[in-house]
C-alpha positions in Angstrom: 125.9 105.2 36.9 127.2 107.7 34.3 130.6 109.6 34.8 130.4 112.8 36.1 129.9 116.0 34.1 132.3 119.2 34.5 135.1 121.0 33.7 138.9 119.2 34.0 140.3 119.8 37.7 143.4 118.7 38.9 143.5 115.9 41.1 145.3 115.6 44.4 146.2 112.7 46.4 146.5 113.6 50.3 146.0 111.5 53.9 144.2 112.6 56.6 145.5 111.5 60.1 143.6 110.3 63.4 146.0 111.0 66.6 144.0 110.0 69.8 145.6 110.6 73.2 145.0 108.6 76.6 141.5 110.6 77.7 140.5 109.8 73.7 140.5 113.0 72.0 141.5 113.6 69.0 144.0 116.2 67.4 143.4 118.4 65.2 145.4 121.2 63.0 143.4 124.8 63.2 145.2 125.4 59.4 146.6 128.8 58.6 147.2 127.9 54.7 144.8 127.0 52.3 143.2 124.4 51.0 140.8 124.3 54.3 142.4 128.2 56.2 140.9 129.0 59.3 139.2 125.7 59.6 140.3 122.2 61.9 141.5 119.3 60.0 143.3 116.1 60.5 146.5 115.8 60.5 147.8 114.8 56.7 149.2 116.2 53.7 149.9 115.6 49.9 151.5 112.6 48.6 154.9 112.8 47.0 154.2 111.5 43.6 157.5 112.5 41.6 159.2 110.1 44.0 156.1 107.5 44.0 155.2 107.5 47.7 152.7 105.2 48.8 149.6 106.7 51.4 151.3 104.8 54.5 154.6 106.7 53.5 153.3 110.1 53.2 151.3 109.4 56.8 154.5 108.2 58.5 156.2 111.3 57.0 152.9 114.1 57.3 153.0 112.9 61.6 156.8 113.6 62.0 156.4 116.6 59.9 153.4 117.7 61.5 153.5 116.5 65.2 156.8 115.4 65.7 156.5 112.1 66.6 157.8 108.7 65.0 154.6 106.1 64.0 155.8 102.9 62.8 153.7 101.6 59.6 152.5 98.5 62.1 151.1 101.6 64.5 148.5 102.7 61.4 145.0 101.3 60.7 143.1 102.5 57.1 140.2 103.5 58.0 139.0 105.1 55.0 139.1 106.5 51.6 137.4 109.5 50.5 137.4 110.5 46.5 135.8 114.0 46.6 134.7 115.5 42.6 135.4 118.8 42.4 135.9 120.2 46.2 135.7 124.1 46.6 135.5 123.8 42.1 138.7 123.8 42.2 140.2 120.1 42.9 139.1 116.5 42.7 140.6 114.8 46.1 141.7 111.0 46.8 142.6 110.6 50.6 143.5 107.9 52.4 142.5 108.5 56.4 144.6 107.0 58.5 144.4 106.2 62.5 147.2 105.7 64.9 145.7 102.8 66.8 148.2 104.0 70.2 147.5 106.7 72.0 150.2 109.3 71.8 150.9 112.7 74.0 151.3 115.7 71.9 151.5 119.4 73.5 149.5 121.9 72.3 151.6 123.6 69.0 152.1 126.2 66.7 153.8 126.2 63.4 153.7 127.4 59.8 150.7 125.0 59.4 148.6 126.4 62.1 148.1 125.2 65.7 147.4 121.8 67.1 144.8 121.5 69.5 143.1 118.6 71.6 139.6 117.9 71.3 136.8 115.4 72.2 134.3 114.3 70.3 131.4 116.1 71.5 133.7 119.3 71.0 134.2 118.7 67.2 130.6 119.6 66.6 130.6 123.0 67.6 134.6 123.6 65.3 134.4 124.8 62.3 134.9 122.1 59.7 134.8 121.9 56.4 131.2 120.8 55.1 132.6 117.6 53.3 134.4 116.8 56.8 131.3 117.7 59.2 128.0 115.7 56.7 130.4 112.7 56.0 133.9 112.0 56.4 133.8 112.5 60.1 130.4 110.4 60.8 132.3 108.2 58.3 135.1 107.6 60.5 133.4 107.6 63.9 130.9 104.8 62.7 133.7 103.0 60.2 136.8 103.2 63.6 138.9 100.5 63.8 137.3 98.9 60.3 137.2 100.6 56.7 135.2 102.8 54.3 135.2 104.2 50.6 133.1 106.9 50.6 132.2 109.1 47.5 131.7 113.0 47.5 130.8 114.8 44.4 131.0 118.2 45.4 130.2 120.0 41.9 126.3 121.0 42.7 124.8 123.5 44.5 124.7 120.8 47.7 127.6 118.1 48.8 126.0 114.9 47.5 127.7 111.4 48.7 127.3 107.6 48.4 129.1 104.8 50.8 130.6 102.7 48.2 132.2 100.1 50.7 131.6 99.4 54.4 133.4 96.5 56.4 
């Protein structure tokens, strides 16, 4: 397979993370900032690479941040990682999805984020979602949870085009 064409974009290394509560539904962040405004997401944020943070870090650290609650590294399963080429032409993407494997009781908030909301499965159809997030990284998860992915998305052509480079 030959390397892919294209100008030089930055590249950014994030997590995305899976908070389920007792009834199973998962939260999500209705973002207020770019990348992703005006859409639901995950959970999740950049790494901190000036201080070399590893992806289980910056999930402990995004969840505290984000939701407010405390996660032990033992409490987070990787489910998947997603390398996206060239998302929105403006950014290549690594992220590392993590799930909490406990349920956990979060109420409903706003911050300078966005707002986090509660929402089933069946639900998440009708959000609206990124395209990357709503043709694979969610039917990713749903069919890869509680086991792993590696997903490529290459992003630069006039459609999303994606492979499943590892499924266990």
């Amino acid at each position: 397979m030959s390397a892919p064409t294209g100008p030089e974009l930055p590249y950014k290394i994030a997590v995305l993370c899976y908070l389920f509560d007792e009834e199973g539904r998962v939260l999500l962040l209705h973002r207020r900032k770019p990348p992703n405004r005006d859409l639901y997401s995950p959970v999740g944020g950049k790494l901190e690479q000036g201080i070399g943070e590893s992806p289980t870090t910056c999930a402990v650290r995004e969840i505290e941040e984000e939701v407010g609650l405390t996660i032990a590294e033992d409490d987070l399963h990787l489910t998947g990682i997603v390398s996206e080429a060239g998302y929105e032409h403006q950014t290549h993407w690594l992220m590392f999805l993590y799930e909490v494997t406990r349920p956990v009781t979060v109420e409903r908030k706003t911050f300078d984020e966005g707002t986090l909301e509660w929402f089933s499965a069946d639900e998440i159809e009708a959000l609206p979602l990124p395209e990357t997030d709503r043709k694979v990284i969610w039917p990713q998860f749903w069919a890869h949870r509680g086991r792993f992915f590696a997903v490529h998305i290459d992003c630069q052509g006039p459609e999303i085009a994606w492979r499943l480079e590892q499924s266990f």
